[in-house]
C-alpha positions as CSV (number, residue, x, y, z in Angstrom):
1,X,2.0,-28.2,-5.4
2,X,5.5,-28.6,-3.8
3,X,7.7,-31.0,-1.5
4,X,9.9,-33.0,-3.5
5,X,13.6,-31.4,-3.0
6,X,15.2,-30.3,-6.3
7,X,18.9,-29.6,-5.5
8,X,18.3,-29.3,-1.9
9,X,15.1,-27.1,-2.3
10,X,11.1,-27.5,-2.3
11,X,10.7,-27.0,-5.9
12,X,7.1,-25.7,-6.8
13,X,4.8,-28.0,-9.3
14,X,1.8,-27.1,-11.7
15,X,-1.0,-30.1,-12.3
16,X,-3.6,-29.7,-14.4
17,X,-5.9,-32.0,-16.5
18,X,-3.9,-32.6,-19.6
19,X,-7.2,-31.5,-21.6
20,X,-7.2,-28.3,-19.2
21,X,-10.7,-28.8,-18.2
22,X,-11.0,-28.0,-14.3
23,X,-10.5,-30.3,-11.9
24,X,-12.7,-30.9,-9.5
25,X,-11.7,-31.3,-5.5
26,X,-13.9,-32.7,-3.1
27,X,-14.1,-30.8,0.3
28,X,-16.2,-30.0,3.4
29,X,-17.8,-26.7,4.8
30,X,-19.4,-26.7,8.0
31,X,-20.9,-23.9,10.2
32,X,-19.6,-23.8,13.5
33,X,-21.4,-22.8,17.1
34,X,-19.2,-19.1,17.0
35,X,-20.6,-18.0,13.7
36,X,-17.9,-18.8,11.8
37,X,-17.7,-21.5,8.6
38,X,-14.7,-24.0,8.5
39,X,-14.0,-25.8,5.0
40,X,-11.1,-27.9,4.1
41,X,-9.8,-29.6,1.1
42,X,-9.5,-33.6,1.6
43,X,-6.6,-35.2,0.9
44,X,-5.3,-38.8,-0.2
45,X,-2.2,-40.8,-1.1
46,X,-0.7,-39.4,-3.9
47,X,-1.4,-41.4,-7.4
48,X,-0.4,-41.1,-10.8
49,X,2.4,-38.3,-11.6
50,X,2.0,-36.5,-8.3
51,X,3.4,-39.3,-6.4
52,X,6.4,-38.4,-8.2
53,X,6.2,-34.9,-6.0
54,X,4.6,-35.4,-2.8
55,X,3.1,-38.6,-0.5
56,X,-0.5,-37.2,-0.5
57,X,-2.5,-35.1,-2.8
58,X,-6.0,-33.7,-3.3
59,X,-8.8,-35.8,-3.9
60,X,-9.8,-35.2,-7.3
61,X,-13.1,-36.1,-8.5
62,X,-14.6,-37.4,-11.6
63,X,-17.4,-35.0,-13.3
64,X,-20.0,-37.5,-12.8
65,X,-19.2,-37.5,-9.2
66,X,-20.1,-33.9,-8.8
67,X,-23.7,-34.5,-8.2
68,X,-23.8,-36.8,-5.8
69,X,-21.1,-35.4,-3.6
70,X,-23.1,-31.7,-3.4
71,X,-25.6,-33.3,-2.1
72,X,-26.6,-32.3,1.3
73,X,-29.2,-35.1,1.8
74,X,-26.1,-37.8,1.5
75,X,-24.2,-38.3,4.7
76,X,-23.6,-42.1,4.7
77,X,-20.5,-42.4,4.4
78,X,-20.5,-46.0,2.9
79,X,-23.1,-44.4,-0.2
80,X,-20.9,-42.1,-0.6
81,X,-18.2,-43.8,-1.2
82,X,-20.0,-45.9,-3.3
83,X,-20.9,-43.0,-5.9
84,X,-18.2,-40.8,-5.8
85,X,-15.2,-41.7,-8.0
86,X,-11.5,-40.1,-7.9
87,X,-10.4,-38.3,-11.4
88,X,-8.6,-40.9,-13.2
89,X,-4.5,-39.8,-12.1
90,X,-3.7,-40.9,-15.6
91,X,-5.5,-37.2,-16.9
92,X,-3.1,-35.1,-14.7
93,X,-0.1,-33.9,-15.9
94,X,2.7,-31.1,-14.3
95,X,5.8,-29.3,-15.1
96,X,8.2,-27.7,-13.0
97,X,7.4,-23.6,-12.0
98,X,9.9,-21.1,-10.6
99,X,10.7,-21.1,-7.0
100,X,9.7,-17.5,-6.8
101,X,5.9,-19.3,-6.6
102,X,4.1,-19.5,-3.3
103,X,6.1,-16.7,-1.5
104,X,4.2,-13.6,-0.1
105,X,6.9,-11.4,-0.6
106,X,7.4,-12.0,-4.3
107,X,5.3,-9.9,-6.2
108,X,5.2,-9.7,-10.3
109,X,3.7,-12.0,-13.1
C-alpha cells in the first residue's frame, strides 16, 4: 500500500496481521454478457494504522465473516451487512518498504 508522501515521494507500505495470519478481503466476481469475468476488491475509509497512509483501504474481513460473505444464496444487501464484520484495524500493523516496490521495471528480490 502507498500514497502518503515521504520527502516528496509515494513511499510504499507493508500491512499485515500482527499475528501474520492472512487477512481476508472481501470482493466481487461477476460474469459478464462477452464471456469475460470482472472482480474487484472493495474498498473503505481507511481505519486503524492505515489511515496514517492512505484515505481508503481494503475491506478486511473477520474469519467468522468468511462464510456468510461466500455465500451465493445471500444478496440482501441489508443481511449482509448484518453478518459480515470488518477485521478489527487494531490487528494490522506496517512498516515502511523500499521505493524500488511496485515498479515493473525493477526486477531482483
Amino acid at each position: 500500500m502507498s500514497r502518503r508522501p515521504v520527502e516528496g515521494r509515494k513511499q510504499q507500505h507493508f500491512l499485515c496481521r500482527e499475528d501474520r495470519e492472512p487477512i481476508w478481503l472481501a470482493g466481487i466476481w461477476t460474469e459478464r454478457p462477452d464471456d469475460k469475468t470482472g472482480c474487484a476488491v472493495l474498498t473503505e475509509p481507511a481505519r486503524g494504522v492505515a489511515k496514517d497512509i492512505h484515505y481508503r483501504m481494503p475491506l478486511a474481513l473477520d474469519v467468522e465473516s468468511l462464510e456468510p460473505w461466500l455465500d451465493s444464496h445471500q444478496t440482501d444487501r441489508e443481511t449482509i451487512r448484518h453478518v459480515v464484520h470488518h477485521l478489527n484495524a487494531e490487528l494490522i500493523t506496517h512498516w515502511l518498504v523500499s521505493t524500488l516496490v511496485n515498479r515493473p521495471s525493477n526486477e531482483g528480490p
